[in-house]
N, C-alpha and C positions, 0 to 999 in steps of 0.2 A: 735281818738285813733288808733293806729298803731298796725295789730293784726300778729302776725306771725301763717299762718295757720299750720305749723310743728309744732307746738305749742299745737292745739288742739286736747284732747282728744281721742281714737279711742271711746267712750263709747258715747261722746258728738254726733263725726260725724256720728254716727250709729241712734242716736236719728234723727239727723238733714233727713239721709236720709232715715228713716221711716217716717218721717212726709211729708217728698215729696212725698214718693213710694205710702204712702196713700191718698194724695190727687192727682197723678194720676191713681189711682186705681178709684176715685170718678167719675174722667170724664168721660161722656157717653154719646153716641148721642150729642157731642158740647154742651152739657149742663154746665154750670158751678157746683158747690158745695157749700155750708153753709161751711165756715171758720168753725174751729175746733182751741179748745184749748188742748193740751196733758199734762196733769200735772205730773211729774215726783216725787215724795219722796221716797228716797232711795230703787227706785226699784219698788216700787209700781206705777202704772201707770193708769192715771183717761182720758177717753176722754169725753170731753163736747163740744156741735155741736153748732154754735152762728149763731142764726136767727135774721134778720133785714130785712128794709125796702129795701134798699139798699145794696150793696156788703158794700162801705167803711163805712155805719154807722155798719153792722154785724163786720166788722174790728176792728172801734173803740170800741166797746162794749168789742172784746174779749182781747185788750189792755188795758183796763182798769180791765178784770178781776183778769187780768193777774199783772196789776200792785199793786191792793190791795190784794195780795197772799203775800208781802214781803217774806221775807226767813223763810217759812214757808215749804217750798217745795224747792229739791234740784235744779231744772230747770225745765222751762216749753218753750212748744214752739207753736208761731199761724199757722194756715200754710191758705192759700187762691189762690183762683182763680186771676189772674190777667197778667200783662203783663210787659216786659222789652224792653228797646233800648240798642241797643252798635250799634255805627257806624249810630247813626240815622235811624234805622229801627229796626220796633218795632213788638216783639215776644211775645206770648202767652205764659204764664211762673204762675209754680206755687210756689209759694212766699212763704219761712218760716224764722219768725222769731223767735230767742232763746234767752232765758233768765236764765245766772245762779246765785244759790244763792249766795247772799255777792258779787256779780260784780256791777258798776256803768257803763255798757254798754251791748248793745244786738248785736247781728249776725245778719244778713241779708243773706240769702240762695234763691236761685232760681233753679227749674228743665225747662227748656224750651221745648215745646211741639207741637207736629202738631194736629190742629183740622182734626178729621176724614172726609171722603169727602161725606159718606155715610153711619152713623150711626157706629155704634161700641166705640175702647175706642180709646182716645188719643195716639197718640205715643210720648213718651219722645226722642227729639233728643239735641246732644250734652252731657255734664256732667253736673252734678250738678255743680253753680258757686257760689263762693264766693260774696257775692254784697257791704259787708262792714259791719263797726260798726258804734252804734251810741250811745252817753249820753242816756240811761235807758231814762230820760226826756223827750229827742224828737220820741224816740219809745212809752212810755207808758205817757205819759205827761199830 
């Protein structure tokens, strides 16, 4: 699906980069972060922190909780620790994806970021980027 970012919402991109701002708000001392789910209903706003064994099973958990919410909830969005390539070289990047109600696709959002060299918090470099959409199915599936 072909998304026109002039398109979206300023209420949408505000959600999109608090849930970056907060998950580099999270890093600290190189350490990663427990994925987070932000539940949005008109305005009210839930966060739930998703523990796993692993980062991508914490992922998948919060994907799927994400996917039995149906439109029940106006948007939700996962955000996590991980990383991006452009140009074949691969950046540290915290990952959010959104979800709104009554669409059959999700956003893909990334913050890109420098591990600290000697403790402290991450630094976000670059803007927040656009990374794509996808069928709800292959995000929540």
């Amino acid at each position: 699906m072909d998304v026109n970012l002039d398109e979206l919402t300023p209420s949408l991109m505000e959600f999109v980069s608090a849930a970056l701002t907060i998950g580099m708000t999270c890093l600290e001392d190189g350490e990663s972060f427990s994925p987070f789910v932000v539940l949005d209903k008109d305005g009210d706003q839930k966060v739930i922190v998703i523990e796993g064994e692993t980062m991508p099973d914490a992922v998948d958990k919060a994907r799927k909780i994400v996917a039995t919410l149906g439109d029940n909830i106006s948007r939700a969005i996962i955000a996590y620790d991980s990383y991006m390539n452009i140009d074949g070289t691969k950046y540290d990047a915290v990952i959010a994806e959104i979800r709104e109600a009554g669409s059959d696709h999700g956003l893909r959002f990334a913050q890109r970021y420098l591990n600290p060299q000697s403790g402290g918090r991450a630094e976000a470099t670059g803007k927040k980027m656009f990374l794509g959409s996808m069928p709800l199915v292959q995000f929540y599936g």
